[in-house]
DSSP file (Angstrom, degrees, kcal/mol; ACC not computed):
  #  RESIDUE AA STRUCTURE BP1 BP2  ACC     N-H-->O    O-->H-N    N-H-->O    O-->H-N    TCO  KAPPA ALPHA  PHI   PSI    X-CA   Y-CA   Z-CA
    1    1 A X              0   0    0      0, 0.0     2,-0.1     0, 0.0     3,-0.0   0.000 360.0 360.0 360.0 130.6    3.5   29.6  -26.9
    2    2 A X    >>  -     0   0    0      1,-0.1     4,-4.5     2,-0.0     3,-1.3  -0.415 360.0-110.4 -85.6 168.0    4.2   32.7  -25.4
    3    3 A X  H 3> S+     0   0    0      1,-0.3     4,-0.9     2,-0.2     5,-0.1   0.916 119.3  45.5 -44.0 -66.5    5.0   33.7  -22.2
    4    4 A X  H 3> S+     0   0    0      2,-0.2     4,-0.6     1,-0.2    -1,-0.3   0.479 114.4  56.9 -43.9 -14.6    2.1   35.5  -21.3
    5    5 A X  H X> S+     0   0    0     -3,-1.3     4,-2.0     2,-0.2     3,-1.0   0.842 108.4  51.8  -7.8 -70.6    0.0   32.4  -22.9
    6    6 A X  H 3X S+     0   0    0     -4,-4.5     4,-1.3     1,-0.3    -2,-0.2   0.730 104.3  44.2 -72.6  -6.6    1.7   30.7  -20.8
    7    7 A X  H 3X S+     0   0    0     -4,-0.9     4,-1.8    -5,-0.3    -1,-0.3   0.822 112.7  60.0 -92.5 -27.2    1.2   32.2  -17.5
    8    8 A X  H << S+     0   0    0     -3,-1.0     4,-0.3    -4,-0.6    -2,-0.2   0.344 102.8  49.2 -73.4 -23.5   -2.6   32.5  -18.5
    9    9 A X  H >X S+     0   0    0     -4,-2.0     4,-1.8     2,-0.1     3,-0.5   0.808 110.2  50.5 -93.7 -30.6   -2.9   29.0  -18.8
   10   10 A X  H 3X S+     0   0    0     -4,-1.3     4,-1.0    -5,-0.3     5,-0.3   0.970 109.6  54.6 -54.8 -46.2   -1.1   28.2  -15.2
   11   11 A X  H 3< S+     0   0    0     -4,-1.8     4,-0.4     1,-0.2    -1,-0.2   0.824 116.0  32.4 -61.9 -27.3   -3.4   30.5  -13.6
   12   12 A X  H <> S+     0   0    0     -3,-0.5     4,-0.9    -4,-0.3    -1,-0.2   0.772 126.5  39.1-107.7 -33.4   -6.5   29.1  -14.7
   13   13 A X  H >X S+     0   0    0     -4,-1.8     3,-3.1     2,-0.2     4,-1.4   0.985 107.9  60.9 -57.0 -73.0   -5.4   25.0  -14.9
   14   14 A X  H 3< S+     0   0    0     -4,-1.0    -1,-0.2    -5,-0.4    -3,-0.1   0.450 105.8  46.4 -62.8 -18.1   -3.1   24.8  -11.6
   15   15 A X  H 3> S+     0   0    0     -4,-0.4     4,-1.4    -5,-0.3    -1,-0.3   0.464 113.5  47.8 -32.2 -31.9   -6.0   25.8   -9.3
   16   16 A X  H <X S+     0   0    0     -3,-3.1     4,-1.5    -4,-0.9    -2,-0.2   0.752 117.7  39.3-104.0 -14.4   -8.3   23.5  -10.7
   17   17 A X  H  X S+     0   0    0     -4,-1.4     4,-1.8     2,-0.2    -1,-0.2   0.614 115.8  49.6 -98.3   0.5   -6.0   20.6  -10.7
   18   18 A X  H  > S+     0   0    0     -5,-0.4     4,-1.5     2,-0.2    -2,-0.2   0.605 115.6  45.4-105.5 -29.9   -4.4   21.3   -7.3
   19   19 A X  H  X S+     0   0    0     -4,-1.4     4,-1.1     2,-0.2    -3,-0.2   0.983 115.9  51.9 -86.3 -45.7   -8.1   21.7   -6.1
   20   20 A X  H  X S+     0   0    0     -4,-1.5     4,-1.5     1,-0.2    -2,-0.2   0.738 110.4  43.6   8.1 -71.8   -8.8   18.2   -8.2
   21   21 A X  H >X S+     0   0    0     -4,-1.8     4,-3.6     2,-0.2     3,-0.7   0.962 103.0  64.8 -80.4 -39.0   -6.2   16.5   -6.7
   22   22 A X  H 3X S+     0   0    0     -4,-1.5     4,-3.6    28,-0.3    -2,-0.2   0.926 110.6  49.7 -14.1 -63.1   -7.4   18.0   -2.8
   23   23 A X  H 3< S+     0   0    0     -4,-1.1    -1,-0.2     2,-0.2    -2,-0.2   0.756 107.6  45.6 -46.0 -48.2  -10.6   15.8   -3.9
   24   24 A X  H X< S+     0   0    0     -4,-1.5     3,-2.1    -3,-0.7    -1,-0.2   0.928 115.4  49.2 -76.6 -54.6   -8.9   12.7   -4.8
   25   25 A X  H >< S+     0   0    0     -4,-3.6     3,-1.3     1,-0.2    -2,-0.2   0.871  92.2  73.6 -53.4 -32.6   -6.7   13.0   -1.5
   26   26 A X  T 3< S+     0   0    0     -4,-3.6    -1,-0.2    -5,-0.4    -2,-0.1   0.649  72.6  99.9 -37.0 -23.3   -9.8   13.6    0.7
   27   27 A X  T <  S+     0   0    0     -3,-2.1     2,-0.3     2,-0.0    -1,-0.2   0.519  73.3  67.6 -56.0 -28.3  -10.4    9.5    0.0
   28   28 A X  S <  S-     0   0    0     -3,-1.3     5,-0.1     1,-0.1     0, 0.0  -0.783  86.0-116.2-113.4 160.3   -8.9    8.6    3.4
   29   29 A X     >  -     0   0    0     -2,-0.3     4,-0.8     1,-0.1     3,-0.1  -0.416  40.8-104.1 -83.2 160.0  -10.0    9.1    7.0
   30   30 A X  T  4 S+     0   0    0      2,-0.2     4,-0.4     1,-0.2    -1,-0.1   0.205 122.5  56.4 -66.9   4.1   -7.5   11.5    9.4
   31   31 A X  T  > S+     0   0    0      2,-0.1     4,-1.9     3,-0.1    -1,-0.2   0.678 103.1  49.7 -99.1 -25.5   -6.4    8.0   10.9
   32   32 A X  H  > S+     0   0    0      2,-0.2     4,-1.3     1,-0.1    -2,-0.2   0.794 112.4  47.5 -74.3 -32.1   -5.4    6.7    7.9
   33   33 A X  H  X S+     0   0    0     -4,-0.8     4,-2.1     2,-0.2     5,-0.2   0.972 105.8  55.7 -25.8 -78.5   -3.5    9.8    7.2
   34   34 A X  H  > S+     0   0    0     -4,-0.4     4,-2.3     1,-0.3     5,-0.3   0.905 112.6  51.2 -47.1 -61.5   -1.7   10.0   10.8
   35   35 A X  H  X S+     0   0    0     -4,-1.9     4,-6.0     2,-0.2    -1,-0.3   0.958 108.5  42.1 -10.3 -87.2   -0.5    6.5    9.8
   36   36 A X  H >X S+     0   0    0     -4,-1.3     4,-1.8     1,-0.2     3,-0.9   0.930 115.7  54.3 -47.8 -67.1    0.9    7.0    6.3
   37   37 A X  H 3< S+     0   0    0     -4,-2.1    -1,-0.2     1,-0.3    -2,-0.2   0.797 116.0  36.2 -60.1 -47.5    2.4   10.1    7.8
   38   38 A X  H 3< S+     0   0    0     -4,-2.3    -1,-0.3    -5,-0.2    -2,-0.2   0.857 124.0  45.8 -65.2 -40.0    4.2    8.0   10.9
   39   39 A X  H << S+     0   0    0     -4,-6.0     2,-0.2    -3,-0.9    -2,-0.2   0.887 131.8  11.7 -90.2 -29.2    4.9    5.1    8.6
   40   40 A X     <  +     0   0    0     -4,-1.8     4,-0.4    -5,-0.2    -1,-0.3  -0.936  68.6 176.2-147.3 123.5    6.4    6.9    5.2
   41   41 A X  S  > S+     0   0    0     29,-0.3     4,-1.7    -2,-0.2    30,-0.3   0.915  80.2  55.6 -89.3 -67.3    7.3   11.1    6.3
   42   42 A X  H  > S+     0   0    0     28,-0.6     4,-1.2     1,-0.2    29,-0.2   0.504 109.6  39.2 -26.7 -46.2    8.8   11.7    2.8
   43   43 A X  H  > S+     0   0    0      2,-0.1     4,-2.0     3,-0.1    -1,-0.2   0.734 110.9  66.5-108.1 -16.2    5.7   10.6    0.8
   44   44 A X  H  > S+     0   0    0     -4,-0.4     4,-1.1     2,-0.2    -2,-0.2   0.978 109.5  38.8  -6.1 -92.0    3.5   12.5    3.8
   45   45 A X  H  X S+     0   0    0     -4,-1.7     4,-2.8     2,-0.3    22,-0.3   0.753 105.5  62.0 -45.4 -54.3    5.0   15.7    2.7
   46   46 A X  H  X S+     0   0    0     -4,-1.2     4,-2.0     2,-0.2    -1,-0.2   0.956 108.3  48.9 -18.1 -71.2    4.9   14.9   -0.8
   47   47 A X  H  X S+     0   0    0     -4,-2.0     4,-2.3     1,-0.3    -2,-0.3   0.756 107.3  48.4 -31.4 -62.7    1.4   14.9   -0.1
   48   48 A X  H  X S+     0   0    0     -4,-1.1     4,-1.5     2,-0.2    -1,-0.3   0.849 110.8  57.3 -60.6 -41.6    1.1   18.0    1.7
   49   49 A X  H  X S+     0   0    0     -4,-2.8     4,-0.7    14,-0.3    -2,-0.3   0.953 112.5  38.5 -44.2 -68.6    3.3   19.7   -1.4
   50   50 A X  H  < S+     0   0    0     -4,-2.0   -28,-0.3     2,-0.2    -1,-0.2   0.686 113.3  52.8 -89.2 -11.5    1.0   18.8   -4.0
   51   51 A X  H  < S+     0   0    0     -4,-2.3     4,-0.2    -5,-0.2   -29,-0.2   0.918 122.8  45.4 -61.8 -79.2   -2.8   19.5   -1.5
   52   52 A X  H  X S+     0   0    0     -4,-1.5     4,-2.2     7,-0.5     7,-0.2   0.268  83.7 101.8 -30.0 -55.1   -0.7   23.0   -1.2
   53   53 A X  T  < S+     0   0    0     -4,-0.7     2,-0.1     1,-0.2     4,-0.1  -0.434  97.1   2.1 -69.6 130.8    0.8   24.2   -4.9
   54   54 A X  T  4 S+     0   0    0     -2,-0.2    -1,-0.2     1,-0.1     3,-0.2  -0.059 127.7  60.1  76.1 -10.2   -1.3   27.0   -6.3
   55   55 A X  T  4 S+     0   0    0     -4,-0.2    -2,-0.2     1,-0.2     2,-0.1   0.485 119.1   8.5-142.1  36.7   -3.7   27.4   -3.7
   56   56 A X    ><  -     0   0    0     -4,-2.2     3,-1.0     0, 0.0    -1,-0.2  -0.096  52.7-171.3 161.0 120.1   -1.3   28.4   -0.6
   57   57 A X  T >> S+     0   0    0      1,-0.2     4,-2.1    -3,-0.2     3,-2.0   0.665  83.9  63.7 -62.1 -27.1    2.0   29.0   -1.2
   58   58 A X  H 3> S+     0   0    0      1,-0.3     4,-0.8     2,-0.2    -1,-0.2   0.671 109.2  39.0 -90.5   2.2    2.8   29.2    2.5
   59   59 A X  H <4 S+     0   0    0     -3,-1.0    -7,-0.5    -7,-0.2    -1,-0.3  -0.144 116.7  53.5-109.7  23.0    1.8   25.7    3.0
   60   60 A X  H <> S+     0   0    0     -3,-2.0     4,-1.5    -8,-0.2    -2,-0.2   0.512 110.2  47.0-111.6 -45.6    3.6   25.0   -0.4
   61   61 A X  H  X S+     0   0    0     -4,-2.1     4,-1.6     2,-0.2     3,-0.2   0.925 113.5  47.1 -84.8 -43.2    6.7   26.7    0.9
   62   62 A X  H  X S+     0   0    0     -4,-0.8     4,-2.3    -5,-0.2    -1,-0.2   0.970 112.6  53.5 -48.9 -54.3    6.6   24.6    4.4
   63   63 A X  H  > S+     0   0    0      2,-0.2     4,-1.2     1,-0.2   -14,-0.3   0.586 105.4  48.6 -69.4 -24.5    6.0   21.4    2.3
   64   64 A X  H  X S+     0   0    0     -4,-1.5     4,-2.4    -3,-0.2     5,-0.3   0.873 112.0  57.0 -71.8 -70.5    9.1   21.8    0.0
   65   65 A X  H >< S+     0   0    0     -4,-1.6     3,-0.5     1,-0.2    -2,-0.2   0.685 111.0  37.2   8.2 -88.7   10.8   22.4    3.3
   66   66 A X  H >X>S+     0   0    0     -4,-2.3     5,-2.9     2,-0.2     3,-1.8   0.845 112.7  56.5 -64.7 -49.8    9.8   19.2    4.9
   67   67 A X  H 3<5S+     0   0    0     -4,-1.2    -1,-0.2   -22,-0.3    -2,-0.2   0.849 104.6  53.5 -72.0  -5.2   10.2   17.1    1.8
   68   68 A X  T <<5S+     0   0    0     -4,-2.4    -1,-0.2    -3,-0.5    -2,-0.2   0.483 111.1  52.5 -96.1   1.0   13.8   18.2    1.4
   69   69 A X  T <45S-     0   0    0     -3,-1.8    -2,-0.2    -5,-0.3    -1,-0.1   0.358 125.8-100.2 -77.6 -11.0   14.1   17.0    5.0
   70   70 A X  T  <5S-     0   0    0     -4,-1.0   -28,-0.6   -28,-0.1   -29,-0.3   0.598  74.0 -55.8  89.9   2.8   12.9   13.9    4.5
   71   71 A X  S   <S+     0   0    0     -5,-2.9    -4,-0.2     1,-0.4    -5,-0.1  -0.065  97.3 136.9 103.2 -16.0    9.6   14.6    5.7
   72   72 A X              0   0    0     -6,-0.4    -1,-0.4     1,-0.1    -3,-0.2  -0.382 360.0 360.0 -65.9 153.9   10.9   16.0    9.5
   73   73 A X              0   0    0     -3,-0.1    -1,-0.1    -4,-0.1    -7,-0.1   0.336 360.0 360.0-104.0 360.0    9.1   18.9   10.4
């Protein structure tokens, strides 16, 4: 596969699973969130990385951040 191939398949896949997984995460209320977030930081952030990657990098770039903190903000 070539490069261009391959950049032509990220662009149209990695939106549609990054909005995909958005959907799945949606599954819990914003208290059940605040929780998880207070109780495990690390997988929080996680969290936030992957709602983030391919459709805004600057809440992709915050969210590597934080998970390479340990989840502190």
């Amino acid at each position: 596969m070539t490069l261009e191939a391959l950049a032509t398949h990220a662009a149209v896949w990695w939106p549609i699973v990054s909005g995909i997984l958005n959907v799945v995460l949606r599954t819990r209320t914003p208290e059940e969130w605040v929780r998880r977030c207070e109780e495990r930081p690390r997988l929080a952030a996680f969290t936030r990385l992957v709602r983030s990657i391919g459709l805004d990098p600057v809440k992709m770039v915050r969210a590597l951040g934080e998970l390479a903190s340990g989840g502190e903000k």
